[in-house]
C-alpha positions in Angstrom: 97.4 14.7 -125.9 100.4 15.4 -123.7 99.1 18.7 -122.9 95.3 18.0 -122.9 93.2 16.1 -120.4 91.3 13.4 -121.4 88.0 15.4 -120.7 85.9 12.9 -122.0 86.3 9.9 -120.1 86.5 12.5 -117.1 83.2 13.6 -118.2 81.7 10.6 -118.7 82.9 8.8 -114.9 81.3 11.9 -113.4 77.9 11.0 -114.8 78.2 7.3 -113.9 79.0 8.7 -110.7 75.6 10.6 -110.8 73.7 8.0 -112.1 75.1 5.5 -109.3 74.2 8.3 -106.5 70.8 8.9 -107.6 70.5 4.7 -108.3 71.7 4.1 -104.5 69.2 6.5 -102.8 66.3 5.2 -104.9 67.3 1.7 -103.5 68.1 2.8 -99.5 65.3 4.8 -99.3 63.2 1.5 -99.7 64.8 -0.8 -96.8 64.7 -0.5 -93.1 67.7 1.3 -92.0 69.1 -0.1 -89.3 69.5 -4.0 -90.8 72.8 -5.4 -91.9 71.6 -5.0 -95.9 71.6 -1.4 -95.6 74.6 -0.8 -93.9 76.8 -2.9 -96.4 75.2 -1.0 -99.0 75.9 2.1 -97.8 79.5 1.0 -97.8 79.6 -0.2 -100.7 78.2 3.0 -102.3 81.2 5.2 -100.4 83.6 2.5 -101.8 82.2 3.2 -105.1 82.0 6.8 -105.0 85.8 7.4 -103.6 86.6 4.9 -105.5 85.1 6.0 -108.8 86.4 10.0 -107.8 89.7 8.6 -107.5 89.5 6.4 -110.9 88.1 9.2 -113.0 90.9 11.6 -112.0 93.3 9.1 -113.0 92.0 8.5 -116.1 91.8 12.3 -116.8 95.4 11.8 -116.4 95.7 8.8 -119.0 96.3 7.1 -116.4 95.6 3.0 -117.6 95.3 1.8 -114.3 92.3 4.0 -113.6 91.0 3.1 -116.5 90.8 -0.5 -115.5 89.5 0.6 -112.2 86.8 2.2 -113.9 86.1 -0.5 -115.8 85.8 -2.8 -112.8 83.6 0.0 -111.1 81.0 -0.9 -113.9 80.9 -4.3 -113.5 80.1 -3.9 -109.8 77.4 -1.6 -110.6 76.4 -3.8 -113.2 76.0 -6.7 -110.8 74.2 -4.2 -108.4 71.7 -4.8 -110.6 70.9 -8.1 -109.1 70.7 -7.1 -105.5 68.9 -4.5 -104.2 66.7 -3.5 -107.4 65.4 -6.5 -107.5 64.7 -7.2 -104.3 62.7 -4.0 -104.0 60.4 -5.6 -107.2 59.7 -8.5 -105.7 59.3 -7.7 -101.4 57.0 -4.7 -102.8 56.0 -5.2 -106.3 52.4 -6.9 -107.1 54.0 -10.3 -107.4 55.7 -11.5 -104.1 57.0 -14.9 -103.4 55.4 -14.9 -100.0 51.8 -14.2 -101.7 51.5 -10.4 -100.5 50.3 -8.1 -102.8 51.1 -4.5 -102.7 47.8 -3.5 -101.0 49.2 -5.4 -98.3 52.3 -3.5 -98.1 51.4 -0.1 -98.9 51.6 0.4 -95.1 54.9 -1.1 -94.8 57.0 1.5 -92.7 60.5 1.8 -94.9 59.0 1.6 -97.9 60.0 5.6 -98.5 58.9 6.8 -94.9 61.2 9.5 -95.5 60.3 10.6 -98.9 56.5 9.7 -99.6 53.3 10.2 -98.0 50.3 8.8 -98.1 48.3 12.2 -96.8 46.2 13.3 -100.4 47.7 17.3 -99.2 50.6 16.8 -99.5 53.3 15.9 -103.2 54.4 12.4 -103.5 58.1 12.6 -104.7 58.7 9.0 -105.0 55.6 6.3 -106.0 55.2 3.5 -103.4 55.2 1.6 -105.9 57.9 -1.4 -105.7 58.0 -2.1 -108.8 58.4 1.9 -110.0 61.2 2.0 -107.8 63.2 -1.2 -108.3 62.5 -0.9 -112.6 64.1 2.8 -112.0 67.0 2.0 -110.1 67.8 -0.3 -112.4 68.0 2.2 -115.1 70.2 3.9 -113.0 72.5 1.4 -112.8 72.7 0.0 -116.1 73.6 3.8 -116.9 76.4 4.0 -114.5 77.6 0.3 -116.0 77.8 1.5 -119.2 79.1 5.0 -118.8 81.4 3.3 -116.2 83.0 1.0 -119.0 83.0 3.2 -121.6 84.8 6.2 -119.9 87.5 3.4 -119.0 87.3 1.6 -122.4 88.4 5.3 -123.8 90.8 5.7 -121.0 92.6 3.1 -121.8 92.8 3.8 -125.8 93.6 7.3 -125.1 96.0 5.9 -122.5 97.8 3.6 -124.8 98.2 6.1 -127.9 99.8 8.5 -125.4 102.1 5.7 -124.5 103.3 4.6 -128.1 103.5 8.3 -129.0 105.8 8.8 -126.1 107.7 5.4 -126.4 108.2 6.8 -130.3 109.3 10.5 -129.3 112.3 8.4 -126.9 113.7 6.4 -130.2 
């Protein structure tokens, strides 16, 4: 272990990373850009990502304070869950609180201006659906949560038996 990284966990960060990426876009390509909503969670997604880079490559290290950062990383994007996603299911899903249905907001100009279209010629890459988008973010999410905690969860086993192996060499 001295002389191995802990691939793993390393391995595992980088595809909560992904899975937090692709969960962030599906949720900021559904809001207007230019509110306050958007803009703290566009900063929040840098925090994670830095944060989460930085984490990982500590934890590649055996590092156990990464691996508690990691950790806490998965909680946040665990709680993300309860923010965006689900606002995007109920402003654009088929039940609204306001009594809107989605045929009334098919129109709605952020609802993936800059992804979908509503001309038959051309690909839809996204549905307009809101409840397509806020059900798959959520996936996303819950996968970076998990692969999140479990990286550090590793870390900080790995972490530990490198300590006490180290701690046992010295005596």
């Amino acid at each position: 272990m001295r002389y191995r990284d802990n691939s793993l966990s390393y391995k595992l960060g980088f595809g909560a990373i992904g899975c937090s990426i692709v969960a962030g876009f599906l949720c900021l390509n559904s809001f207007n850009p230019s509110t306050f909503r958007t803009m703290l969670a566009i900063l929040l997604n840098i925090v994670l990502l830095l944060g989460g880079f930085l984490a990982v490559e500590k934890t590649r290290a055996y590092s156990f304070k990464g691996s508690i950062a990691m950790i806490v990383f998965g909680v946040v994007c665990g709680l993300r869950i309860f923010w965006i996603p689900l606002n995007i299911i109920i402003q654009y899903g088929q039940w609204d609180a306001g009594g809107k249905k989605l045929e009334d907001l098919v129109n709605y100009p952020y609802l993936g201006a800059t992804i979908t279209t509503t001309n038959m010629n051309q690909l839809y890459y996204l549905p307009q659906s809101g409840i397509f988008r806020g059900v798959a973010a959520i996936i996303f999410l819950a996968a970076a949560a998990a692969l999140f905690i479990v990286a550090g969860y590793l870390g900080m086993v790995r972490s530990r038996k490198l300590t006490t192996y180290l701690n046992s060499i010295k005596k």
